[in-house]
C-alpha positions, 0 to 999 in steps of 0.5 A: 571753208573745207573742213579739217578732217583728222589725219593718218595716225593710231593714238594708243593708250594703255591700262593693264593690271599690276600683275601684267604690268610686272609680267610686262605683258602690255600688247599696246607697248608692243604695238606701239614698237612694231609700228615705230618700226614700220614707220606707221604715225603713232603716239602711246600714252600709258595710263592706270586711272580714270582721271588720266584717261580723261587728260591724256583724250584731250591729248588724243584730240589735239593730236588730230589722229584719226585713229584711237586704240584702247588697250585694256581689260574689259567685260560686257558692259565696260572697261577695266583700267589698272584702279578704275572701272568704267562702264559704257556710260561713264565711257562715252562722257569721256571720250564720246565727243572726241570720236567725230571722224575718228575710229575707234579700236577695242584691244580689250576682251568682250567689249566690241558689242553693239552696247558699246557701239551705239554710245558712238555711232552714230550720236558722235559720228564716229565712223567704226569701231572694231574689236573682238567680243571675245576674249583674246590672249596678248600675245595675239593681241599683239601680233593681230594688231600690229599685222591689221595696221600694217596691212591697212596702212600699205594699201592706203597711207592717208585714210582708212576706207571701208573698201579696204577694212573689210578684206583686210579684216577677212585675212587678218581673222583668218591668220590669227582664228579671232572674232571681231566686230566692226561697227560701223556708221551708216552712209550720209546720204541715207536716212537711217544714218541719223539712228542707225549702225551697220555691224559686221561680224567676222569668225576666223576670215568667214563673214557671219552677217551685216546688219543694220540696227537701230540705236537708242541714240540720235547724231547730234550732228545731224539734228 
């Protein structure tokens, strides 16, 4: 029987701290509202803990959206929910097994690395993860993303190839003068894919490098 891959939607779930949310500085929300605008499949989930973060994924799997976008604060070894911390680790029990065929969106700064990264690709065979490693004021946060979905979604409204994320990636950083990494699963048919990531680097439409890396992990899939 052939199997059910998930399907063209972005899953946004949300955290900022009390002074954004009285400032009503939230880039998820107004995410949320321009792809509603653009018809682009979508669901937002607001959410201040981690105990509601571990709920409302189980909502993000039934949903069998392809694709999941966390808004949020973040540092180098985790992310920051309105009362809750949650480190890489912590973060992979959470969400890790609902990655498998799915992507993975970072709107939080600094915590696109590849620390992050190998946690999912590719033990969970999660095809990408993308975001930028640097810190990124909300309004470009806002304006990015939604220009980034936009794009990606005229060009393709049933999937999201590797094809067209590149070129896309390379204009979108270019328009708005952001870094952002793109890590992403190595093909099936090669061997490396069992432990390995391919990460590209793009600064401001210039592609930096891509690499293959090894990672601590193995695709529990694949064993």
């Amino acid at each position: 029987m052939k199997e059910k891959r998930p399907r063209y939607g972005i899953f946004i779930i949300e955290s900022m701290d009390i002074k954004n949310e009285i400032d009503k500085k939230l880039d998820g929300f107004a995410l949320k509202t321009i792809l509603d605008l653009c018809d682009i499949p979508n669901k937002y989930f607001y959410i201040r803990t981690k105990l509601e973060l571990e709920k409302v994924i189980k909502l993000f799997n039934k949903s069998n959206y392809g694709f999941l976008h966390l808004a949020c604060h973040g540092t180098e070894s985790g992310i920051e929910l309105t009362f809750d911390t949650i480190t890489f680790d912590e973060l992979e029990l959470i969400i890790g097994g609902n990655l498998y065929h799915r992507r993975l969106f970072l709107s939080a700064c600094k915590v696109a690395r590849f620390e992050l990264a190998e946690h999912f690709i590719p033990k969970y065979h999660c095809y990408s993860i993308i975001g930028s490693p640097d810190k990124i004021a909300y309004d470009k946060a806002a304006v990015f993303w939604s220009s980034f979905y936009y794009q990606i979604y005229q060009l393709n409204k049933f999937h999201m190839p590797q094809s067209n994320l590149c070129p896309i990636l390379e204009n979108v950083t270019k328009a708005f003068n952001i870094k952002i990494n793109y890590f992403s699963i190595i093909r099936n048919d090669s061997p490396r894919s069992m432990q390995h990531l391919r990460e590209f680097h793009y600064d401001s439409g210039v592609p930096k490098y891509d690499m293959v890396k090894e990672t601590r992990f193995k695709n529990i899939y694949r064993l």
